[in-house]
N, C-alpha and C positions, 0 to 999 in steps of 0.2 A: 391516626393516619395509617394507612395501610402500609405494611413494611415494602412492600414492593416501593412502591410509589417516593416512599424516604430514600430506600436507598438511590433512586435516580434524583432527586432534587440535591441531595450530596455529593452526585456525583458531579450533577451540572457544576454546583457553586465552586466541588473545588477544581473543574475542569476549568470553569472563568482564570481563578487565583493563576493554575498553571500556564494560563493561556498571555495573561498580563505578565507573568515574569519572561516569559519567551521571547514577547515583543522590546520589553525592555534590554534583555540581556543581547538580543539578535539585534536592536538601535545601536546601541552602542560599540557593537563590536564590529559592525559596518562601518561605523563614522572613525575609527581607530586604527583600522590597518591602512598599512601604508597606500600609496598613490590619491590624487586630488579627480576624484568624480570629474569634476568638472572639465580639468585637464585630457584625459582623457577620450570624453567623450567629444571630447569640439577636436582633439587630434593635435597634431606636434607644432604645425601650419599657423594654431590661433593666437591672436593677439592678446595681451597680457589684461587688455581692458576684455574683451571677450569671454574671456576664462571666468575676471570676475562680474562680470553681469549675470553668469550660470550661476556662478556661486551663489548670489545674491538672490537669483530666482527660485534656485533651489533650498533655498535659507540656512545654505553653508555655514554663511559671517556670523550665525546667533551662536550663543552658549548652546551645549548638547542638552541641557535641560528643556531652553527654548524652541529648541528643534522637535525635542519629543512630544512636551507640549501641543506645538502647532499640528503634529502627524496623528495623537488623539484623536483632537478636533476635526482634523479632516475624517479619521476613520471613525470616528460617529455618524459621518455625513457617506462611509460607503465609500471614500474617495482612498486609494493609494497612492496618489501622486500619477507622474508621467515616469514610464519607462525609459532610460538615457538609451536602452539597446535599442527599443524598436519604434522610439517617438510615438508610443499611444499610452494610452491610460493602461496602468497595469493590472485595471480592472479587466478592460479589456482580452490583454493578454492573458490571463488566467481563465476566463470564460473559453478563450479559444484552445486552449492547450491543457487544459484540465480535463475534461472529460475523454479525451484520449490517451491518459494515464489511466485513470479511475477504471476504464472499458476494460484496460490491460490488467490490471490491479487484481479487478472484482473476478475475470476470467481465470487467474491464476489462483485466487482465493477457493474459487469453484473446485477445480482440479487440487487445491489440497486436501478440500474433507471430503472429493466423492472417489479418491482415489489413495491419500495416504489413510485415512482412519478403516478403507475396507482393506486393505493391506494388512495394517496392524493386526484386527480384529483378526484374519485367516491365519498370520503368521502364528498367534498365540492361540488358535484354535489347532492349530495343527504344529503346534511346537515342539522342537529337535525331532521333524522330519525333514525333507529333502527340499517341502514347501517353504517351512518356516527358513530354511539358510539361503534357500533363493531372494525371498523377500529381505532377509537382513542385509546383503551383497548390496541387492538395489537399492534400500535404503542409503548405505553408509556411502556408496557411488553417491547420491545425491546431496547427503551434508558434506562429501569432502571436497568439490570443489565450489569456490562461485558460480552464482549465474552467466556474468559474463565470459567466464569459461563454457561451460556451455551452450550459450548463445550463440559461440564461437562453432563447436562440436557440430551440433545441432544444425546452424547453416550448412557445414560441408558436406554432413552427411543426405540432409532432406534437402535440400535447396541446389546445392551442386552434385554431388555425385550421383545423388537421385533426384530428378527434379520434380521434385511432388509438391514442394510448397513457395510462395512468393520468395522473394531474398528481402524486399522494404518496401518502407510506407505501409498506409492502413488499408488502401484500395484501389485498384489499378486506376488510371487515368479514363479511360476509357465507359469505363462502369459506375464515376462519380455521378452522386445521388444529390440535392439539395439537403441543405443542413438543417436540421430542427430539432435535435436535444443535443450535438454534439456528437452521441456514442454511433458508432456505424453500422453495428449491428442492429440498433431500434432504428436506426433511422434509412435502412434498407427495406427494412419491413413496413415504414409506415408508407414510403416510396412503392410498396407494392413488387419492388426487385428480387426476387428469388435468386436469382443469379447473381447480381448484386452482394446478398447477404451470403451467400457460399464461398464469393470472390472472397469478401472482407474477413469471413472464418480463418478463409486459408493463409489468410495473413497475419492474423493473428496467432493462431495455432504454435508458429515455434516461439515469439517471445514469451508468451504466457506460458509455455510448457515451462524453456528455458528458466523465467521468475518462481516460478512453482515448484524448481524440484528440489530443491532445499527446503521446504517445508512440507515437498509432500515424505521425503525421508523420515524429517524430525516426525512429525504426525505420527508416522507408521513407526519407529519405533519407540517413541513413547506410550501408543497406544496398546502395542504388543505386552510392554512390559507391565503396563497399568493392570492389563486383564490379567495377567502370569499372575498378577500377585492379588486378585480378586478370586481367579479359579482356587483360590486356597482358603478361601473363606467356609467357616461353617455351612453358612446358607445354602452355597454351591452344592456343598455336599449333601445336605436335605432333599436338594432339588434331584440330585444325583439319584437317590435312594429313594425317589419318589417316582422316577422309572422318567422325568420329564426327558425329549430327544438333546440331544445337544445342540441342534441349530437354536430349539427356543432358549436354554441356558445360557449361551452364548450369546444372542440377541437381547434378554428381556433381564438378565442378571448379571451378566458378565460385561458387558460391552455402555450399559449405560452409566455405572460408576467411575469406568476407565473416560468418560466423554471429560471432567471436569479439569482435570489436569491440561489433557490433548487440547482441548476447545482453549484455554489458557495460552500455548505454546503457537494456537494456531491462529490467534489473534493479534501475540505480539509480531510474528512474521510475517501479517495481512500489513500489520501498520507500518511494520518495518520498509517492507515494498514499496512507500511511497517515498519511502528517502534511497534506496538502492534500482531502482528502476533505470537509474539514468545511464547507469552502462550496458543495460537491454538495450534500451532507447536509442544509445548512439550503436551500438552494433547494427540494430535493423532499420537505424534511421528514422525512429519511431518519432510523430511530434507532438511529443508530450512535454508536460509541465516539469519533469526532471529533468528533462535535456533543456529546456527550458531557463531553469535554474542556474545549469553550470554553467551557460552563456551568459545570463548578468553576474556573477560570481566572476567570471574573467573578467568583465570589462567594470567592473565595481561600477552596477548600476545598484543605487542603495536601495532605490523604491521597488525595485524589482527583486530583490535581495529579501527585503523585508518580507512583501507581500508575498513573494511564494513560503519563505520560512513559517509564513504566521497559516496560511492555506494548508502545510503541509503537517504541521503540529494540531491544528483543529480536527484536521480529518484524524491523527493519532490518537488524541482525545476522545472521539465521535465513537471510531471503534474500539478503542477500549473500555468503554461504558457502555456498547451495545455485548460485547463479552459478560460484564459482570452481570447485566440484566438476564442475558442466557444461564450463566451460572448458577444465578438467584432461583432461575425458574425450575434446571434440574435439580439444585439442591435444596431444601427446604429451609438446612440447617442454616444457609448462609440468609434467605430469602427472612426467616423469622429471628435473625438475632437481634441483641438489641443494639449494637451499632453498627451501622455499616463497614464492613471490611475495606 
């Protein structure tokens, strides 16, 4: 079997493993904190036989065994249950408010490799100049505060004081497109809206900045240091003494060993963003699947609880095995060992 190929069928099985203990541990720790689902959601008003007909429907009255059990079975069949927040299938609900995180996500994902790894790379090419202290400042400005700090910044500055970008939501009213993958931006373009898709950029523009600049930091100074300590290697200095320019040393010797770490750092903070999105989210009013979240999480909607925790862990799974597969590819040594890392 080809070692590529091992190391993703390992990765799948033991992403199942992790995947089944998430659901388990995320069951039970729904059905355990205090307040009664059911209570709740029918409101202060309901009668005590009302309460328990929820319960009963919602298979409250079974043992927690028999409950997980039954949620299995249903989710062999694709089904989550009904959401107590928004009385639909929480399948439903995830198809509609997923892909307007994921939009948000993958835009901020963008802006960290094509923005903190060219950082890095110039600050360690031009280290303890006036470039490289510039770029450290801007870096460590971005791992020291949250996002939702700056999401905060970020609106007064571009949205109020300068009004160059929307303040919320994904598209102005006016410019809505029919829906047909979810994302705004493919789905302006397939609408044929140019204007459209400029509209929805600019809406996007500050929370994806805002989610992104904390990893485009880390990137960039991880990647700075990766290379500092690559430019020391023998090789460099062969290449050095071989009269090669420094842009290709930097490029073709310097900057591709420094990827494996960076690319590491820059995947757990891609997957991280699906669990930290939600205080973007609610700054710009964003409707996504984070903001999403914290609404059934206040009203202890369980199936809605579950289904986004189990959504939100697959996709952390999904990319960190599309990581190790990158890894495997730039490194050989990882790509041909004999057991998967």
């Amino acid at each position: 079997m080809p070692p590529l190929l091992r190391l993703i069928l390992w990765r799948l099985g033991t992403s199942l493993i992790v995947l089944i203990g998430v659901s388990m541990l995320i069951f039970a720790i729904a059905r355990v904190i205090p307040g009664d689902p059911a209570r709740i959601a029918l409101g202060a008003n309901a009668t005590a036989e009302q309460v328990e007909a929820l319960r009963a429907r919602l298979n409250l009255d079974e043992p927690i065994v028999v409950q997980y059990g039954i949620f299995l079975r249903d989710l062999a069949r694709g089904d989550l249950g009904v959401s107590l927040y928004t009385n639909r299938p929480v399948t439903a609900d995830i198809a509609q408010f997923l892909p307007a995180t994921m939009e948000l996500i993958v835009v901020a994902g963008l802006m960290m490799v094509l923005i903190g790894l060219p950082l890095g790379a110039l600050a360690a090419r031009y280290r303890n100049s006036w470039v490289d202290s510039t770029i450290r400042v801007i870096s460590l400005l971005g791992v020291s505060a949250p996002s939702f700090v700056w999401a905060v910044i970020l609106m007064l500055l571009f949205a109020y004081f300068l009004p160059i970008f929307p303040i919320a939501g994904r598209i102005s009213e006016a410019m809505a497109v029919p829906r047909v993958t979810g994302f705004m931006l493919i789905d302006t373009l397939l609408a044929g809206r140019f204007d459209a898709f400029r509209n929805a950029a600019a809406h996007l523009a500050l929370p994806a900045f805002a989610l992104a600049l904390s990893g485009i930091g880390q990137a960039a100074r991880l990647t700075r240091a990766n290379m500092i300590e690559t430019y020391d290697k023998p090789y460099i200095e062969m290449a050095q003494s071989y009269g090669f320019s420094e842009r290709k040393i930097a490029r073709s010797y310097a900057f591709r060993p420094s990827l494996i770490p960076s690319l590491t750092i820059i995947g757990l903070d891609f997957a991280a963003m699906l669990g930290n999105a939600f205080l973007v989210e609610a700054v710009f009013a964003w409707p996504g699947l984070s903001r999403y979240g914290v609404e059934v999480i206040l009203r202890k909607d369980l199936n809605g609880i579950v289904g986004t925790v189990l959504v939100i862990s697959a996709l952390f799974l999904i990319v960190n095995m599309i990581i190790d597969i990158l890894l495997a590819y730039i490194n050989p040594r990882i790509r041909h060992s004999t057991r998967p890392s």
